[in-house]
C-alpha positions in Angstrom: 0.0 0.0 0.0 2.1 3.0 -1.1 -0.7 6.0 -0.6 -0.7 8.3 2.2 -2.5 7.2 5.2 -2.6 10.4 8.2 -2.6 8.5 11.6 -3.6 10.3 14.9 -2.6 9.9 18.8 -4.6 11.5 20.9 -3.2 13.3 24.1 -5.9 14.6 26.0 -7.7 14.7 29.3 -11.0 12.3 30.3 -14.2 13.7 31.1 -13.3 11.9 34.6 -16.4 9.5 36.2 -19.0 11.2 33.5 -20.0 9.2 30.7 -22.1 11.6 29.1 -19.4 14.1 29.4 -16.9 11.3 28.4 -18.9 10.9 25.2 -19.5 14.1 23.9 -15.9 14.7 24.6 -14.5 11.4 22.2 -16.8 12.7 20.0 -15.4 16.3 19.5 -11.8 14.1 19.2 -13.4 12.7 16.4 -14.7 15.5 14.5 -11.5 17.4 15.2 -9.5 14.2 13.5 -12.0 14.4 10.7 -11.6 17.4 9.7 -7.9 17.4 9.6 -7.8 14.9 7.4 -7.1 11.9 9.9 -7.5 8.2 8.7 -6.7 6.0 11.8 -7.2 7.8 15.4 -5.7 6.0 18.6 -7.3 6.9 22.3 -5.9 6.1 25.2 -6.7 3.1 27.7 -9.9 3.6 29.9 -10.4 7.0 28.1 -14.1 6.9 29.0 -14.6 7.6 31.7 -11.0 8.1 33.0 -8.4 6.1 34.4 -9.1 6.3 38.1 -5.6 6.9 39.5 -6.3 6.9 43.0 -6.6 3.0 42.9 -3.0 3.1 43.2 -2.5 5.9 46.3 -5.4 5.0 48.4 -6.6 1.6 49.9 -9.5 -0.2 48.8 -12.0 0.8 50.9 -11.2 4.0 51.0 -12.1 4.1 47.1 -15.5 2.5 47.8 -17.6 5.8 46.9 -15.6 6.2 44.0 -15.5 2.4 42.7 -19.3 3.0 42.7 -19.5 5.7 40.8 -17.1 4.3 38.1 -19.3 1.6 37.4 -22.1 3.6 37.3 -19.9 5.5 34.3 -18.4 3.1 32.4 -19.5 2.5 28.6 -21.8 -0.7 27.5 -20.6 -1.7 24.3 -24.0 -2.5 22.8 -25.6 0.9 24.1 -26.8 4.1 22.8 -24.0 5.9 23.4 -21.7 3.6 21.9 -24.2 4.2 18.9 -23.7 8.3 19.1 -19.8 7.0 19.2 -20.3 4.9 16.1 -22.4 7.4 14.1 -19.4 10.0 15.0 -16.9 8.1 13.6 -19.0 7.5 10.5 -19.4 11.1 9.6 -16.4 11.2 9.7 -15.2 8.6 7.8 -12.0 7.5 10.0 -10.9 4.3 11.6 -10.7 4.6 15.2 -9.0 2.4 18.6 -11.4 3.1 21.3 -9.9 2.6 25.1 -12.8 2.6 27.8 -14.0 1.0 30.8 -16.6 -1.4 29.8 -19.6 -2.6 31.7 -20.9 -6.2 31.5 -23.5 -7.0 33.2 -22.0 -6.2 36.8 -18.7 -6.8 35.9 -15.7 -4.6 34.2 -13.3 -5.2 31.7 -10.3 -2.7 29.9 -11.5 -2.8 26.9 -11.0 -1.4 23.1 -13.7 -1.3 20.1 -12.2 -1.0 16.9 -14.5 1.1 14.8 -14.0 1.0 10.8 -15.3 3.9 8.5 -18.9 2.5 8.4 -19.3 3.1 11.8 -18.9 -0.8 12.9 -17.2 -2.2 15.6 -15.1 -5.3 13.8 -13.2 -5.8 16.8 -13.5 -5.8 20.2 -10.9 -7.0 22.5 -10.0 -6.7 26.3 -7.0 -6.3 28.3 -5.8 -9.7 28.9 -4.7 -9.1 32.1 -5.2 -5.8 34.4 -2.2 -5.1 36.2 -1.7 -4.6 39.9 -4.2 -3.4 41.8 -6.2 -3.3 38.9 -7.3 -6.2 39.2 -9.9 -5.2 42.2 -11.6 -3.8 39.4 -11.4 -4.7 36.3 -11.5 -8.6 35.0 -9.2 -10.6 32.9 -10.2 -10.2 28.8 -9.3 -12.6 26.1 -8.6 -10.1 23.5 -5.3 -12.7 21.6 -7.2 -11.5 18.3 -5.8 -7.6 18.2 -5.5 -6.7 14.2 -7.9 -6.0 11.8 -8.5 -5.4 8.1 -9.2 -1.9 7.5 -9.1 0.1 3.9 -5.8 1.6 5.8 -4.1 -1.2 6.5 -3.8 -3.9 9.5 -4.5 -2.3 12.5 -4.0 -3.1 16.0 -4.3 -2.5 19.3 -2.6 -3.3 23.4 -3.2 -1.4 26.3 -0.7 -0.2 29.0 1.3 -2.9 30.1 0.3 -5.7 28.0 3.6 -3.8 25.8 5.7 -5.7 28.3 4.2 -9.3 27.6 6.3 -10.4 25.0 4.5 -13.5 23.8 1.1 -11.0 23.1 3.6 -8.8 21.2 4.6 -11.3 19.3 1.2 -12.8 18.6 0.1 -9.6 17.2 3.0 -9.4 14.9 2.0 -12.8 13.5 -1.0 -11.0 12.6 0.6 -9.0 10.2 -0.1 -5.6 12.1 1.0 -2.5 9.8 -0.5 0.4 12.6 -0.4 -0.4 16.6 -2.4 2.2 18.4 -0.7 2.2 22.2 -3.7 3.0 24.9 -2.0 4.6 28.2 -3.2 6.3 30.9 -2.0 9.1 32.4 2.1 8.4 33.8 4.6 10.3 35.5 8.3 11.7 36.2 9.9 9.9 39.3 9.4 11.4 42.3 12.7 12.3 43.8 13.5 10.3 47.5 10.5 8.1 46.2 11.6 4.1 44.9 9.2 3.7 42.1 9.7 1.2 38.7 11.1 3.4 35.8 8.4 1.2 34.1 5.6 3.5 35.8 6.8 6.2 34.2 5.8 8.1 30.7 9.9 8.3 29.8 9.5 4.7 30.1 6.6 3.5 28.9 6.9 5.3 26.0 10.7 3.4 25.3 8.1 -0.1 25.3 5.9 1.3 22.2 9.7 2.8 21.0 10.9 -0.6 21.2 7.9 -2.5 19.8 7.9 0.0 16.7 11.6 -1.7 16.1 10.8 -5.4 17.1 7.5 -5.3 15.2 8.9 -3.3 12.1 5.6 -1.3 12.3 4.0 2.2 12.7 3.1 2.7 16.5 1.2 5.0 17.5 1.2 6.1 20.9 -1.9 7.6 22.4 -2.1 8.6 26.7 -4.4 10.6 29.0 -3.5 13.7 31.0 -4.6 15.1 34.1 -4.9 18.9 35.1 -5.6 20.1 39.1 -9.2 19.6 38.3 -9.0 15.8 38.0 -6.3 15.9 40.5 -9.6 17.1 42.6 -11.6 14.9 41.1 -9.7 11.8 41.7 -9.0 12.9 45.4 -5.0 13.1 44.2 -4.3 16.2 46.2 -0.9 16.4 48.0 0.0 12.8 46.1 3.6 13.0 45.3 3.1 10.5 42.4 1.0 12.8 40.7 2.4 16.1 38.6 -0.4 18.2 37.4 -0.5 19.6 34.4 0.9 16.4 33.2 0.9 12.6 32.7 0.9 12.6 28.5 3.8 11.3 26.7 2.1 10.7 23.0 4.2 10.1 20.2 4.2 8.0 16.6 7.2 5.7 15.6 8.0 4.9 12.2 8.8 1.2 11.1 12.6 1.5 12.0 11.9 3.3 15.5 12.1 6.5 14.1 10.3 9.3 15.9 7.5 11.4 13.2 6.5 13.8 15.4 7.9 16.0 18.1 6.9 15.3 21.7 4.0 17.5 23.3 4.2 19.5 26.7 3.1 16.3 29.3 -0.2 18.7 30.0 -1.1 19.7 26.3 -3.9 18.7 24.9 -4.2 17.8 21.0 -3.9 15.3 18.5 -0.4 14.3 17.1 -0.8 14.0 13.8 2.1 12.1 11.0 1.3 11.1 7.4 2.9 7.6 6.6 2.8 4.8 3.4 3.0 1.5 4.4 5.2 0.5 2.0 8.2 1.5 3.7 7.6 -1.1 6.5 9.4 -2.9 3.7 12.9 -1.1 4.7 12.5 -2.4 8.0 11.0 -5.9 7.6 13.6 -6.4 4.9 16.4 -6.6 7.6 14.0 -7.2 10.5 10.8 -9.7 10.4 10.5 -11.6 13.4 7.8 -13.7 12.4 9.3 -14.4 9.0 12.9 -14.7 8.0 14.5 -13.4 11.4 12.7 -16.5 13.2 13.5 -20.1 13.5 10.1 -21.6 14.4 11.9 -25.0 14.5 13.1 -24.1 17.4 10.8 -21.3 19.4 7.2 -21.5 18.4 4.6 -19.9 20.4 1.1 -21.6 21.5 -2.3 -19.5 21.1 -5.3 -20.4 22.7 -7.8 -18.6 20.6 -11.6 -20.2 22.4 -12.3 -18.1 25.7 -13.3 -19.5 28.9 -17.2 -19.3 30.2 -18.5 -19.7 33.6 -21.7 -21.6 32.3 -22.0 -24.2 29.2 -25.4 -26.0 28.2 -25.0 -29.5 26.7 
């Protein structure tokens, strides 16, 4: 595929714990990416309706109010505002990655709805495992299927940390990906005098979508929340030293060979990086690097896929 294709990470902040707010404001994103000529738009992980951050600073009951109200706010796939989504993106006429927080029944999952150009969700997947103390909240997914067909090329899609499990990296390479959209929440600089993983930070989360740009020899595109004073507030964050408000973004799109195509934003802006690419020069890359293909000896390192998921209840 050698035409143009004008991909999009967004950078911006959630509409936190308000769906209907959280909807309208994905929906401005989209009309925004639309208009400026955007083909494939990435949003970051649990972008509606916010990655609750205090999960991490607070204990568990503490968060009980708030837990509550985030269920109460999370987005049904099969509901009418998935539909106002959905004709959005129709309008206009883009392919977009959709991170939210979705509501089954009573339970949640971190999931992303891949919406074509028709307005159609043709894939859904969830995270495969929530990390941390995540997993108070949100369940396990089986979202191993993560690329699609689209008119712009393969396109898929991880969230957050599953850029560290190397076996769902590689699975999704297998799928011949050409565009990864990268969902992220909001990360931040080290505290000083505090010990924290350089992997919970932006500098180094955004080195994982660097280094899977390289390893997977395609266009990444790296798309993260931020958080201003208000959702500090919101998020009952005030005084935490783990938090930097503005801040949290660290968006960015990496070409085929790891190159860099846009600069960086300010960690509080707000905005949609934009970078026209042709899929065709993936072939520069793949040429010296394909890890599924000539770079791999599957004689002697294959990987196992367990495509069926698991149910709680089967009828004979």
């Amino acid at each position: 595929m050698s035409e143009t294709i004008k991909v999009g990470a967004v950078q911006a902040e959630p509409a936190w714990l308000n769906l209907s707010e959280s909807v309208n404001k994905v929906i401005s994103l989209i009309e925004q990416a639309g208009k400026d000529g955007v083909n494939v738009l990435g949003f970051p992980e649990l972008f509606v309706p916010g990655y609750p951050w205090s999960i991490w600073t607070q204990p568990y009951l503490d968060n009980t109010a708030m837990f509550h109200e985030y269920m109460a706010n999370s987005l049904i796939k099969d509901s009418p505002e998935m539909v106002q989504i959905r004709e959005a993106v129709k309008k206009a006429g883009i392919f977009i990655v959709l991170g939210y927080s979705e509501r089954d029944g009573d339970s949640l999952h971190i999931a992303q709805s891949f919406i074509d150009h028709t307005g159609t969700i043709v894939l859904h997947r969830r995270k495969i495992k929530p990390t941390g103390v995540e997993r108070a909240i949100w369940g396990d997914g089986d979202g191993l299927v993560d690329v699609v067909d689209s008119p712009f090329g393969r396109i898929g899609g991880l969230n957050c940390w599953e850029h560290f499990q190397p076996l769902l990296r590689y699975h999704e390479y297998s799928q011949g990906v050409d565009i990864h959209i990268a969902g992220w929440p909001p990360f931040f600089a080290r505290p000083e005098n505090i010990p924290i993983l350089y992997t919970t930070t932006g500098e180094g989360d955004r080195l994982a979508c660097h280094f899977m740009a390289m390893e997977g020899a395609c266009f990444v595109v790296v798309s993260t929340q931020v958080m201003s004073e208000k959702g500090r507030e919101k998020l009952r964050l005030t005084g935490s030293p783990h938090v930097q408000t503005p801040g949290g973004g660290f968006a960015m799109i990496f070409g085929p060979d790891g190159t860099p195509l846009v600069d960086p934003l300010d960690s509080g802006e707000e905005s949609i990086l934009t970078a026209d690419t042709q899929l065709n020069t993936m072939d520069y890359a793949k040429q010296m690097l394909d890890v599924v293909g000539h770079y791999s000896r599957s004689d002697l390192l294959s990987l196992n896929v367990n495509l069926k998921p698991a149910k709680p209840v089967h009828y004979a």
